[in-house]
N, CA, C, O and CB atoms as a CASP TS submission, in Angstrom:
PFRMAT TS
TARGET T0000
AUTHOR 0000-0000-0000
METHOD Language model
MODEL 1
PARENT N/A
ATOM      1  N   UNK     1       0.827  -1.195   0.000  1.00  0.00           N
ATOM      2  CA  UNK     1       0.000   0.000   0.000  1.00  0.00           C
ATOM      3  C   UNK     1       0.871   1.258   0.000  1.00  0.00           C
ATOM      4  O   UNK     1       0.554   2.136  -0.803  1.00  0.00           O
ATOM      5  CB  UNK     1      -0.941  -0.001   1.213  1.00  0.00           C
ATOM      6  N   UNK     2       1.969   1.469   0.828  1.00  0.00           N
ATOM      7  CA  UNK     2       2.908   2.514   0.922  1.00  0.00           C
ATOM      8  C   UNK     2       3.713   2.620  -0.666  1.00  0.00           C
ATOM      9  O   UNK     2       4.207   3.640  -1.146  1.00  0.00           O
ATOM     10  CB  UNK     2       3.980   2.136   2.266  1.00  0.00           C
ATOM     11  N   UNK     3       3.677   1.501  -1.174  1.00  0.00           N
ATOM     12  CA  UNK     3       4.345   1.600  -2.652  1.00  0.00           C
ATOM     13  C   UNK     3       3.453   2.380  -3.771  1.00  0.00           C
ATOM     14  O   UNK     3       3.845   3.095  -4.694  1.00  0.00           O
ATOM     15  CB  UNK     3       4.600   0.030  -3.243  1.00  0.00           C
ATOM     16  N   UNK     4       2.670   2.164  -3.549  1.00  0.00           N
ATOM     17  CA  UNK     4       1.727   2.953  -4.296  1.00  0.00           C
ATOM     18  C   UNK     4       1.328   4.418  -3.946  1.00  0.00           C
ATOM     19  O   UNK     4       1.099   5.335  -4.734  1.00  0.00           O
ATOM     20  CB  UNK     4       0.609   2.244  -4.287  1.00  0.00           C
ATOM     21  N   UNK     5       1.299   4.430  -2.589  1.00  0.00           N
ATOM     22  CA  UNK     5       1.386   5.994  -2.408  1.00  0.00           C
ATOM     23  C   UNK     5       2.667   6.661  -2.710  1.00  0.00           C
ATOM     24  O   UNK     5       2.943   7.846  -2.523  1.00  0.00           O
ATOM     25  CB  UNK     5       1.088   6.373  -1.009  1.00  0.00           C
ATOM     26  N   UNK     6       3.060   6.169  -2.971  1.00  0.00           N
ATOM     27  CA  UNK     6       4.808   6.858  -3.053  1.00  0.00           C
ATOM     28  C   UNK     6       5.123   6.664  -4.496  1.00  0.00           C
ATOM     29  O   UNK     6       5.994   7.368  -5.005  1.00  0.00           O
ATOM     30  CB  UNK     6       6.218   5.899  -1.995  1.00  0.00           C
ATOM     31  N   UNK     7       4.432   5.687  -5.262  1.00  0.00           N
ATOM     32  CA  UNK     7       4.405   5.905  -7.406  1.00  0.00           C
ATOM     33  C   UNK     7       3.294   7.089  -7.041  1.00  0.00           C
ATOM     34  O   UNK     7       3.700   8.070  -7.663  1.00  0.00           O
ATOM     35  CB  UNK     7       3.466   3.993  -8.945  1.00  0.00           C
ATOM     36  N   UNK     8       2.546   7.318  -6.600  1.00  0.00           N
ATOM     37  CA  UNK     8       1.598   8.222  -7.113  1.00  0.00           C
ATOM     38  C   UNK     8       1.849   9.870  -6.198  1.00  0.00           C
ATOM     39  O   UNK     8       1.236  10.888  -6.520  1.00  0.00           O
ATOM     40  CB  UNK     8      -0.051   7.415  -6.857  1.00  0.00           C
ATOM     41  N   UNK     9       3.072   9.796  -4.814  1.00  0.00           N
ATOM     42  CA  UNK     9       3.256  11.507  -4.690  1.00  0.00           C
ATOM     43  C   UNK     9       4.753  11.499  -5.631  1.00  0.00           C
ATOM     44  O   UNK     9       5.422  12.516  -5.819  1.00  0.00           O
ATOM     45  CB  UNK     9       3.489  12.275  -2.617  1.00  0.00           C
ATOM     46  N   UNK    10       5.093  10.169  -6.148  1.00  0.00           N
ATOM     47  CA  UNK    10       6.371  11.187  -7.216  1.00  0.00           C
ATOM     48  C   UNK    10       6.310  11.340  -8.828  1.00  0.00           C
ATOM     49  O   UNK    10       7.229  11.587  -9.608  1.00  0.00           O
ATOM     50  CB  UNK    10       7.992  10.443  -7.102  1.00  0.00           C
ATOM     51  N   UNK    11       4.653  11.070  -9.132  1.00  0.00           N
ATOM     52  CA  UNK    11       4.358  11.881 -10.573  1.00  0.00           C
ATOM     53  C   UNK    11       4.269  13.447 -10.384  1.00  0.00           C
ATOM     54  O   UNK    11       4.589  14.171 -11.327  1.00  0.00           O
ATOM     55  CB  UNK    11       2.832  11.387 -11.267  1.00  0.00           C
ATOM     56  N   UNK    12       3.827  14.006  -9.145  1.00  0.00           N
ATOM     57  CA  UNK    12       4.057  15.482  -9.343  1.00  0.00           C
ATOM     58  C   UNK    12       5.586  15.968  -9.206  1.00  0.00           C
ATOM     59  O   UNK    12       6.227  16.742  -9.918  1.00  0.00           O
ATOM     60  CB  UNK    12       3.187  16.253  -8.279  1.00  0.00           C
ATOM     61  N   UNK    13       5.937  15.283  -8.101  1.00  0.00           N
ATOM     62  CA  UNK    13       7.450  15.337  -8.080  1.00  0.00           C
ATOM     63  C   UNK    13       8.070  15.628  -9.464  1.00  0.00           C
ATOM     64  O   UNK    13       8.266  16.695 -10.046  1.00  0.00           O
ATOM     65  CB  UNK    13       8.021  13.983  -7.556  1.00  0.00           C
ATOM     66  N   UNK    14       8.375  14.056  -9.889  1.00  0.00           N
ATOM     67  CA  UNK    14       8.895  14.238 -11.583  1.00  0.00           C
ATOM     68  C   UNK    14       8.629  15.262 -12.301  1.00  0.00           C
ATOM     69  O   UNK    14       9.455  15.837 -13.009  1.00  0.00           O
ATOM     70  CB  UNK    14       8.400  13.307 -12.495  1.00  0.00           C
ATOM     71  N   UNK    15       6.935  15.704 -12.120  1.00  0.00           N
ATOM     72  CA  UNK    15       6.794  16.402 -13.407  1.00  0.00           C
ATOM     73  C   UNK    15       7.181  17.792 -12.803  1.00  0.00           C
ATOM     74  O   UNK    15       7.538  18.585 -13.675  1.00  0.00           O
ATOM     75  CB  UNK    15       5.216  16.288 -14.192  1.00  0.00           C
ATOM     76  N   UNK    16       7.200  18.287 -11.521  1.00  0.00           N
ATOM     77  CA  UNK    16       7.809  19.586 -11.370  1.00  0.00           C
ATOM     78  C   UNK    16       9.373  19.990 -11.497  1.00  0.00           C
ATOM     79  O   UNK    16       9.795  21.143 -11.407  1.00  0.00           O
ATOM     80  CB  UNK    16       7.442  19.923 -10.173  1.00  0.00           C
ATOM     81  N   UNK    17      10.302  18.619 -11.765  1.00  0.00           N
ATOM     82  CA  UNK    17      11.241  18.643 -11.532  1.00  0.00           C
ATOM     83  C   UNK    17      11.480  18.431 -13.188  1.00  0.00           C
ATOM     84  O   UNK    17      12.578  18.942 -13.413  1.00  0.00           O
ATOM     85  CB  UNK    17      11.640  17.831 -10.384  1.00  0.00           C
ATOM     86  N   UNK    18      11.174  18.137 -13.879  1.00  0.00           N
ATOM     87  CA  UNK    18      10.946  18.543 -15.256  1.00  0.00           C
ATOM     88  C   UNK    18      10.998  19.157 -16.181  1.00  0.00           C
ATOM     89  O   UNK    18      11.546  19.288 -17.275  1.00  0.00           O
ATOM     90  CB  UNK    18      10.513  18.607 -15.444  1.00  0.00           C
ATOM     91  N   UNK    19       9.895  19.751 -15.144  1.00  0.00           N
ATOM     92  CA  UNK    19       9.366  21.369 -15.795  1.00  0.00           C
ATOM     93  C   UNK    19      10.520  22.622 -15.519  1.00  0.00           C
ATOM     94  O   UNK    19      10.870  23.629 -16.134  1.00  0.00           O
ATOM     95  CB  UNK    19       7.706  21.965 -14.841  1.00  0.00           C
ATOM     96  N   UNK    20      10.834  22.071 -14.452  1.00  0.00           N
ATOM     97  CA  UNK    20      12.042  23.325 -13.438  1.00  0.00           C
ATOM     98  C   UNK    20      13.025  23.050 -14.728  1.00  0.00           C
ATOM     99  O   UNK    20      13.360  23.985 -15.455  1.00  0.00           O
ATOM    100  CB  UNK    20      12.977  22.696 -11.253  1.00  0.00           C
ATOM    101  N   UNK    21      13.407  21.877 -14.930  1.00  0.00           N
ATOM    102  CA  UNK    21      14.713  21.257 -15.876  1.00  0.00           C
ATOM    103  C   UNK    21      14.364  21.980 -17.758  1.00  0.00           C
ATOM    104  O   UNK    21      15.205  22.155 -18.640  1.00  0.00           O
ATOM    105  CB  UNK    21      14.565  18.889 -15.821  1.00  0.00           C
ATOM    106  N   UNK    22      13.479  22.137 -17.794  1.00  0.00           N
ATOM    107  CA  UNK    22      12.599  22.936 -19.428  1.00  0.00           C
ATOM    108  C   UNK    22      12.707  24.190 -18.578  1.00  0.00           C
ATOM    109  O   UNK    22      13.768  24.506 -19.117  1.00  0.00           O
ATOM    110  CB  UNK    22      10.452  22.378 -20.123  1.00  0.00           C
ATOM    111  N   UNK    23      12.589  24.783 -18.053  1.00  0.00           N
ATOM    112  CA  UNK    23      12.627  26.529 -18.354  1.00  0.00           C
ATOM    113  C   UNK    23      13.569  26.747 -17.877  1.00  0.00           C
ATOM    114  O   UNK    23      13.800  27.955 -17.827  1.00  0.00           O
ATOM    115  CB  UNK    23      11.615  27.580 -17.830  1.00  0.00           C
ATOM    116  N   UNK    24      14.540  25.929 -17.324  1.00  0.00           N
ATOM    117  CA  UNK    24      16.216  26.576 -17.036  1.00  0.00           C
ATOM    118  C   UNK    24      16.812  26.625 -18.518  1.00  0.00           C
ATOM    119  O   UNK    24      17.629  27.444 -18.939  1.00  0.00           O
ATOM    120  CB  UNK    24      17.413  25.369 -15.894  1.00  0.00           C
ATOM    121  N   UNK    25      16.166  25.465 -19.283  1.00  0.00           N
ATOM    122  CA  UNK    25      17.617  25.821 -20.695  1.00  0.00           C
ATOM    123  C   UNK    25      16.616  26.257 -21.747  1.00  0.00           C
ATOM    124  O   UNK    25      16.995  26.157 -22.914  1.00  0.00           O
ATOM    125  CB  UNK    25      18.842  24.076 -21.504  1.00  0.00           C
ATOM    126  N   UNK    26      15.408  26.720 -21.520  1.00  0.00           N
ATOM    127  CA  UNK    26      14.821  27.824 -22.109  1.00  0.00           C
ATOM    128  C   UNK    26      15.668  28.874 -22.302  1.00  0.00           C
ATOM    129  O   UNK    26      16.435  29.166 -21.385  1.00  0.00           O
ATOM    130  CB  UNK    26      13.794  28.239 -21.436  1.00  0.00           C
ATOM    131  N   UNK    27      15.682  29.642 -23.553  1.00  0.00           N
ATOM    132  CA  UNK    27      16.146  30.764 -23.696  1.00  0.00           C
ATOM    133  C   UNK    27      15.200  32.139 -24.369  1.00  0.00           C
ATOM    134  O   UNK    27      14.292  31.672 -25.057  1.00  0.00           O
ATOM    135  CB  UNK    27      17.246  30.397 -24.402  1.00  0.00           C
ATOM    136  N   UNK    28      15.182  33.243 -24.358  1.00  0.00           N
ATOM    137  CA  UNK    28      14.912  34.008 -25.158  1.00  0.00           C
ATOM    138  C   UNK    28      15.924  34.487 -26.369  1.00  0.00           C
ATOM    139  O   UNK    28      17.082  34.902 -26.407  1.00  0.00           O
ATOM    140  CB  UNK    28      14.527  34.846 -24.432  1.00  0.00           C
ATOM    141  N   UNK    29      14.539  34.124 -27.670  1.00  0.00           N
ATOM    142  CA  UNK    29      14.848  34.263 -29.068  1.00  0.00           C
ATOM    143  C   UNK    29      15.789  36.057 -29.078  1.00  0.00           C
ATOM    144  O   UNK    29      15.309  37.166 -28.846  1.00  0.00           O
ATOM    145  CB  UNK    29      13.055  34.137 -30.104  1.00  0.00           C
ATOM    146  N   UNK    30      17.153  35.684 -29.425  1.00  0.00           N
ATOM    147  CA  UNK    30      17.632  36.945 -29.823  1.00  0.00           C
ATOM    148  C   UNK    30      16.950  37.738 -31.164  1.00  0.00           C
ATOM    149  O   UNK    30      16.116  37.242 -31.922  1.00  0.00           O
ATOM    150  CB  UNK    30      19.073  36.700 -30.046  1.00  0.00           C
ATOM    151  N   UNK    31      17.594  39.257 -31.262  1.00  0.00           N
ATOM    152  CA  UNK    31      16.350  40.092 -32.382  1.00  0.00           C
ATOM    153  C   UNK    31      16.448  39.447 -33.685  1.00  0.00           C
ATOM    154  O   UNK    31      15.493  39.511 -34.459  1.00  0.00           O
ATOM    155  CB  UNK    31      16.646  41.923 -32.734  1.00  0.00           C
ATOM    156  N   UNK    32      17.736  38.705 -34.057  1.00  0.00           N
ATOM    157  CA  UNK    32      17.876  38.037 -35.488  1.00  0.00           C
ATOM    158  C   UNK    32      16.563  36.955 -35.651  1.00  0.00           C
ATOM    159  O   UNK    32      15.696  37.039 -36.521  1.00  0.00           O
ATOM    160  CB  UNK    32      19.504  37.134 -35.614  1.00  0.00           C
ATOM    161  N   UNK    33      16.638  36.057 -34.726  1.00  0.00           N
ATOM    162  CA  UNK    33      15.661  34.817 -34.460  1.00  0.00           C
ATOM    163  C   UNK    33      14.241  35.055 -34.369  1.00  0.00           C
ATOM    164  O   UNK    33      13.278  34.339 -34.647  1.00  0.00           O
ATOM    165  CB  UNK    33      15.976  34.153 -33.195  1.00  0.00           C
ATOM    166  N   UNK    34      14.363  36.582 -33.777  1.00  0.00           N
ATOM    167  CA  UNK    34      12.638  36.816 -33.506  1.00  0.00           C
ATOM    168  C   UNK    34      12.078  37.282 -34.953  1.00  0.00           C
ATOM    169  O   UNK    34      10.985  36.928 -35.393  1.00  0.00           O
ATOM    170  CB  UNK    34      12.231  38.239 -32.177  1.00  0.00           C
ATOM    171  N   UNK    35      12.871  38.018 -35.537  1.00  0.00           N
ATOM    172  CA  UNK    35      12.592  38.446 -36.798  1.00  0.00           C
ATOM    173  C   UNK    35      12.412  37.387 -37.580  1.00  0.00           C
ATOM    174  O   UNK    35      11.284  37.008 -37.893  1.00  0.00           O
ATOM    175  CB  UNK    35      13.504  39.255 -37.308  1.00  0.00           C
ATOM    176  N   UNK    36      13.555  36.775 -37.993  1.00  0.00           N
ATOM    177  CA  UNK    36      13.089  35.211 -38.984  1.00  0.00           C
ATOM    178  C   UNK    36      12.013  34.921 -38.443  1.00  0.00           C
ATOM    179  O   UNK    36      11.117  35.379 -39.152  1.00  0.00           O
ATOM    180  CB  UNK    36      14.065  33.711 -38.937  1.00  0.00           C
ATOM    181  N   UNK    37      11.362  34.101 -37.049  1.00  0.00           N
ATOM    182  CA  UNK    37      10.207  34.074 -37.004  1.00  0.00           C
ATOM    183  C   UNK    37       9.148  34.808 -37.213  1.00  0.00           C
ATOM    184  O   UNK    37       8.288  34.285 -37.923  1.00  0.00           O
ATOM    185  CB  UNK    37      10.139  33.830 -36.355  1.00  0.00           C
ATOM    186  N   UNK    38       8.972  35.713 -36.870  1.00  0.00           N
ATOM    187  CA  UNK    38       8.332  36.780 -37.277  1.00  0.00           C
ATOM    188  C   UNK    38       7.963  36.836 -38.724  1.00  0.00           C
ATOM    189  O   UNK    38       6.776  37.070 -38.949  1.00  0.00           O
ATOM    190  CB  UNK    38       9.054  37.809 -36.933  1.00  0.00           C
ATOM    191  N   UNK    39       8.754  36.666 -39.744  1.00  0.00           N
ATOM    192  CA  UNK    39       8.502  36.419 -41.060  1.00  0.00           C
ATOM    193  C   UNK    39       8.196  35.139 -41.288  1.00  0.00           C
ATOM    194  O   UNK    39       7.878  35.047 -42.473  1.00  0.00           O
ATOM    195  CB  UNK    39       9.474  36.769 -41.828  1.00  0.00           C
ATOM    196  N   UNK    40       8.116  33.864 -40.626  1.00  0.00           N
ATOM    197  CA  UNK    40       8.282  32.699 -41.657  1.00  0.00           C
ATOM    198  C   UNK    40       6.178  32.825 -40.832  1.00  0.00           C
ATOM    199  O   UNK    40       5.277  32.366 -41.534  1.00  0.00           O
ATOM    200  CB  UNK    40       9.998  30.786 -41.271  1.00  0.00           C
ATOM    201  N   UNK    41       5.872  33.377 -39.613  1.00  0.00           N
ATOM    202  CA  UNK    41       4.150  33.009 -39.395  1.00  0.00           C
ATOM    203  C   UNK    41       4.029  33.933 -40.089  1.00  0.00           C
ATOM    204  O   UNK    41       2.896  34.079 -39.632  1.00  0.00           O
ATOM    205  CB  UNK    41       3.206  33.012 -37.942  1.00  0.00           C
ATOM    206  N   UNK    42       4.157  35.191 -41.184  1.00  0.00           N
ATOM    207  CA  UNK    42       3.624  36.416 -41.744  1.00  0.00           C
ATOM    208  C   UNK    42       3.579  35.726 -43.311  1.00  0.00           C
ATOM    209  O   UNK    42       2.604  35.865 -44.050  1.00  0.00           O
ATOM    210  CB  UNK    42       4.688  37.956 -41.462  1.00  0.00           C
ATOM    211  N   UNK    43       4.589  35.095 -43.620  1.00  0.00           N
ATOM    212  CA  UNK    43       4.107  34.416 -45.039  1.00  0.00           C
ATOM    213  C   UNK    43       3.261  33.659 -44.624  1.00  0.00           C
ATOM    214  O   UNK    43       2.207  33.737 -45.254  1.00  0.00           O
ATOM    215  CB  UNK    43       5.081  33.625 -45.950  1.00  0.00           C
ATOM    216  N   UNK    44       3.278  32.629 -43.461  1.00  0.00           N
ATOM    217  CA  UNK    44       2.082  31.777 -43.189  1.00  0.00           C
ATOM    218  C   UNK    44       0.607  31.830 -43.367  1.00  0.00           C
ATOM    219  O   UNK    44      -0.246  31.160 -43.949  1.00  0.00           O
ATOM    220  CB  UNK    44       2.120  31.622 -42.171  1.00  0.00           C
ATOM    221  N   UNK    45       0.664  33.077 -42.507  1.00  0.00           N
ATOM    222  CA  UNK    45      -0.608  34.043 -42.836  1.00  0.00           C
ATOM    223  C   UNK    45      -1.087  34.173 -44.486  1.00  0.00           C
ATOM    224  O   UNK    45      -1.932  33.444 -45.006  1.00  0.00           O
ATOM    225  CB  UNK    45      -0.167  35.652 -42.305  1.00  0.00           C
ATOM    226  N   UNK    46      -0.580  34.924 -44.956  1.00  0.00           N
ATOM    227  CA  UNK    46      -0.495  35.361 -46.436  1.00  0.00           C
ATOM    228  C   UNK    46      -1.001  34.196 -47.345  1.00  0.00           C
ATOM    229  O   UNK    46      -1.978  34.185 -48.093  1.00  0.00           O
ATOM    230  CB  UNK    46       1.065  35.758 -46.857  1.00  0.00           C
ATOM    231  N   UNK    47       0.143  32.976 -47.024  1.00  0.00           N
ATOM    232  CA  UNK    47      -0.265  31.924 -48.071  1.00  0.00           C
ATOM    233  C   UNK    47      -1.582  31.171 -47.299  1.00  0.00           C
ATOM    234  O   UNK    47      -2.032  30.338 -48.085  1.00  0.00           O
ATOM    235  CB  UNK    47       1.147  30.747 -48.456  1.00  0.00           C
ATOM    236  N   UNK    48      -2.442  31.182 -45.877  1.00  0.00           N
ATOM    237  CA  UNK    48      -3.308  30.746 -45.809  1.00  0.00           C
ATOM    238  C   UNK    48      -4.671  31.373 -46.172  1.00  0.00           C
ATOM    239  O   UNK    48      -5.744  30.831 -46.440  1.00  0.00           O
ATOM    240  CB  UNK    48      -3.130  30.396 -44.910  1.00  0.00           C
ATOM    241  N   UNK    49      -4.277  32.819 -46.094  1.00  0.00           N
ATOM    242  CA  UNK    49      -5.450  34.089 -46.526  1.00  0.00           C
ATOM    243  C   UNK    49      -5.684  33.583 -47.809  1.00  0.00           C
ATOM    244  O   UNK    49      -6.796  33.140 -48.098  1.00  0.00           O
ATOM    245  CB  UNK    49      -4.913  35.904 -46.597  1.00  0.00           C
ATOM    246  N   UNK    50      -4.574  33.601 -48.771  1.00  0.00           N
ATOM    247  CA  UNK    50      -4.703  33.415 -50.363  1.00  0.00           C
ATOM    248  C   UNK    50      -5.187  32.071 -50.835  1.00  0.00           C
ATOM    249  O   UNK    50      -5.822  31.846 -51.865  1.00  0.00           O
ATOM    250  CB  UNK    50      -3.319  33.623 -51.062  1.00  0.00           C
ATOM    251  N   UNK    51      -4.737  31.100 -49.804  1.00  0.00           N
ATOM    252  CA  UNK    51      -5.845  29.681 -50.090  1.00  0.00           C
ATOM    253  C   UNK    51      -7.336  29.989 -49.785  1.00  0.00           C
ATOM    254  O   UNK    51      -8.192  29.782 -50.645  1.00  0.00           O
ATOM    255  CB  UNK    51      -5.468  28.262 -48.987  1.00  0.00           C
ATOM    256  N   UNK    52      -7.593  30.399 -48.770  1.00  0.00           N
ATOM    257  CA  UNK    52      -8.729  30.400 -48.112  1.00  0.00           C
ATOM    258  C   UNK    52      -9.791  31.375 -49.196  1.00  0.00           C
ATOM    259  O   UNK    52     -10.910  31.140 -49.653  1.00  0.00           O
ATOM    260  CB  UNK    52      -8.425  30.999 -46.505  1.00  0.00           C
ATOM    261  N   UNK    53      -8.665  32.786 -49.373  1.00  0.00           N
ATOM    262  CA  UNK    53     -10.044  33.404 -50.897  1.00  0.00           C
ATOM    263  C   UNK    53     -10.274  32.839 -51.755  1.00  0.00           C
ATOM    264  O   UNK    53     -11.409  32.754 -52.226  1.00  0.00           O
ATOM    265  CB  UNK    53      -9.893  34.546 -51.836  1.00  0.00           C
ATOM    266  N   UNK    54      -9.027  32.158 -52.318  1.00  0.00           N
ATOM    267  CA  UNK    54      -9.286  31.375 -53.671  1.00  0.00           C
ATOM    268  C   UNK    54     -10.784  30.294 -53.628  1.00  0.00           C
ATOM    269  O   UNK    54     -11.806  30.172 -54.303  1.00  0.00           O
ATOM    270  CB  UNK    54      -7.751  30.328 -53.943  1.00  0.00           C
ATOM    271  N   UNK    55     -10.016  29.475 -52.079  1.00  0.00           N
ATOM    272  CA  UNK    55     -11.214  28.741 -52.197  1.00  0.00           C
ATOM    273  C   UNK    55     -12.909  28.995 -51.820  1.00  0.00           C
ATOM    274  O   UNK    55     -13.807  28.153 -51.785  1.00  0.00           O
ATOM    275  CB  UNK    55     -10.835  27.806 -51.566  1.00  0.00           C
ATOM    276  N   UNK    56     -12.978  30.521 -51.548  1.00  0.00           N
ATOM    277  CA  UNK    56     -14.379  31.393 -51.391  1.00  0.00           C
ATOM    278  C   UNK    56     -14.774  31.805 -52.265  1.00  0.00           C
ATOM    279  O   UNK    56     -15.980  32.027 -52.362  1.00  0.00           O
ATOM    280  CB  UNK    56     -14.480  32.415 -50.693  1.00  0.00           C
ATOM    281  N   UNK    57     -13.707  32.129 -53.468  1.00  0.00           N
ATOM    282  CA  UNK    57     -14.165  32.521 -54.541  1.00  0.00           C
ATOM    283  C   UNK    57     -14.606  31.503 -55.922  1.00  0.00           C
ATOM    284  O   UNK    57     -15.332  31.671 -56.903  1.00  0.00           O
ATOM    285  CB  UNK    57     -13.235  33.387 -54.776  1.00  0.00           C
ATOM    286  N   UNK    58     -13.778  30.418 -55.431  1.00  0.00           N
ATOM    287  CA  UNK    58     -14.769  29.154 -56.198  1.00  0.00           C
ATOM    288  C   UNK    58     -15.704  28.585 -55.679  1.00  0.00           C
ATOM    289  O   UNK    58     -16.566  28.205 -56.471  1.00  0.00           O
ATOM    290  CB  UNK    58     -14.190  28.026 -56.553  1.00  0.00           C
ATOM    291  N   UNK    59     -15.845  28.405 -54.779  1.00  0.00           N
ATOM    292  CA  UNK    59     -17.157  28.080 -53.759  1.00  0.00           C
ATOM    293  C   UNK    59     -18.728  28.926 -53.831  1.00  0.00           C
ATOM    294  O   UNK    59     -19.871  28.470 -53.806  1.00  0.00           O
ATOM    295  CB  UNK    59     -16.564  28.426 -52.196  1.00  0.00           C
ATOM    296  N   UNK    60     -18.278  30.174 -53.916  1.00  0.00           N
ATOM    297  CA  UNK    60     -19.523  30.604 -54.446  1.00  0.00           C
ATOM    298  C   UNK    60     -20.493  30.839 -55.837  1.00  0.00           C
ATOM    299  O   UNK    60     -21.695  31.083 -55.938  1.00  0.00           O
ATOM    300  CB  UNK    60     -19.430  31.431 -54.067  1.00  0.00           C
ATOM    301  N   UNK    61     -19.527  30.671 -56.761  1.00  0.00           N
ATOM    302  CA  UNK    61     -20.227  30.396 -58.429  1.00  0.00           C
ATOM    303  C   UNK    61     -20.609  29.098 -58.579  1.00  0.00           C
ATOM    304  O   UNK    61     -21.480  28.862 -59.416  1.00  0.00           O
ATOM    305  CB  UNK    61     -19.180  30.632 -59.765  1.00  0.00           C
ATOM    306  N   UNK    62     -19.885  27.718 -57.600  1.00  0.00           N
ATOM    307  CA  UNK    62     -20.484  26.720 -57.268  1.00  0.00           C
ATOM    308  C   UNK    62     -21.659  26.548 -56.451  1.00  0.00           C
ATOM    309  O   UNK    62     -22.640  25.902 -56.822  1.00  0.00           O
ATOM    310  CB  UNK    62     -19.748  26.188 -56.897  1.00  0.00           C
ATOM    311  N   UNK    63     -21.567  27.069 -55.451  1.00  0.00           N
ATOM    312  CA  UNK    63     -23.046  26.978 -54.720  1.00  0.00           C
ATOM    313  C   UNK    63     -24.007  27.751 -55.492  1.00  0.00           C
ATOM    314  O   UNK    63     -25.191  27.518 -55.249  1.00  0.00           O
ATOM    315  CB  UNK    63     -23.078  27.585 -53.170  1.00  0.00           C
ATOM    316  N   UNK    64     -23.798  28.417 -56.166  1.00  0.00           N
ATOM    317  CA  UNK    64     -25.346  29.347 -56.631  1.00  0.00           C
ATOM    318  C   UNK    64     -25.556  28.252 -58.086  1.00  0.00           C
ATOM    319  O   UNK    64     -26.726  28.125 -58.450  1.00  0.00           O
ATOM    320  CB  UNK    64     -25.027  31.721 -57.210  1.00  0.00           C
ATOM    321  N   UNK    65     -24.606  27.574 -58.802  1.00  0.00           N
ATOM    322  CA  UNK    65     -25.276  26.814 -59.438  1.00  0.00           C
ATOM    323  C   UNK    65     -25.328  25.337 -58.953  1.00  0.00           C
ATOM    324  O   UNK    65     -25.287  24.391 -59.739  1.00  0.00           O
ATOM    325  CB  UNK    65     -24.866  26.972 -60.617  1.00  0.00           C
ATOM    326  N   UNK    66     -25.407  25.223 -57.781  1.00  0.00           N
ATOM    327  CA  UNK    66     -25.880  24.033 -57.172  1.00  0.00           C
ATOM    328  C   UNK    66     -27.340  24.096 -56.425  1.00  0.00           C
ATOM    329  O   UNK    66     -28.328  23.366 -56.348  1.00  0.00           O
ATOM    330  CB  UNK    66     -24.820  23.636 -56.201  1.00  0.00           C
ATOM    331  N   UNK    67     -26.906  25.437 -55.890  1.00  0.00           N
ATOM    332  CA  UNK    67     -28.581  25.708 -55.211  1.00  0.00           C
ATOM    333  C   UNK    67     -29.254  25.994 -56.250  1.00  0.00           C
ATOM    334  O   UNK    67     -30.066  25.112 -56.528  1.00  0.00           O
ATOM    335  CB  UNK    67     -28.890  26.989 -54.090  1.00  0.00           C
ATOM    336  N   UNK    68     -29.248  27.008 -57.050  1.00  0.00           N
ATOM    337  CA  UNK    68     -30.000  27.708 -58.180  1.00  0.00           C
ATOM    338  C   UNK    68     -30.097  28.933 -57.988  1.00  0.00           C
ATOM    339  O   UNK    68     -30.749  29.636 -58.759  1.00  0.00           O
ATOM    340  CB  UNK    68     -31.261  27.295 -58.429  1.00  0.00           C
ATOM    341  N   UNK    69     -29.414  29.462 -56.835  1.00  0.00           N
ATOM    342  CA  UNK    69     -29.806  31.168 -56.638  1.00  0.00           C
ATOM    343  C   UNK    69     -30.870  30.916 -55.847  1.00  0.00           C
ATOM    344  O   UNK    69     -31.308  32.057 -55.696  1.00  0.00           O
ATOM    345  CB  UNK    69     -30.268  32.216 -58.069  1.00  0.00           C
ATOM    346  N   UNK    70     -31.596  30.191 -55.230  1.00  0.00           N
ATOM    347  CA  UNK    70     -32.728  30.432 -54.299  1.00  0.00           C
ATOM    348  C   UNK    70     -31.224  31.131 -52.614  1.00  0.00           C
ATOM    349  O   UNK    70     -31.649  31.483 -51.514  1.00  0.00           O
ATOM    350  CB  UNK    70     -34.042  28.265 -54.009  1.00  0.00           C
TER
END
């Protein structure tokens, strides 16, 4: 019975000791790094905007001759 209480108070254990171990060799992105990122989600954007009209703008000459214009 004591074995089991003691697998189950050292999953928080582990996982705080973990977590402590991930944000020590965390770093903050220097200005070169933030910028490249910064650009590679801004084309992201761009090329998902430009899928997304394309596919609104075929979608609707399709639906009106699928519905009929009602």
């Amino acid at each position: 019975m004591s074995d089991q209480l003691k697998d189950i108070a050292e999953i928080p254990r582990d996982f705080l000791r973990d977590g402590t171990q991930f944000l020590n060799r965390c770093t903050k992105p220097d200005k070169r790094e933030f910028i490249k990122i910064s650009q590679a989600v801004g084309v992201g954007f761009v090329i998902m905007g430009t899928i997304g009209y394309f596919v609104k703008l075929i979608h609707i000459p399709v639906n009106n001759i699928l519905v009929g214009g009602a």
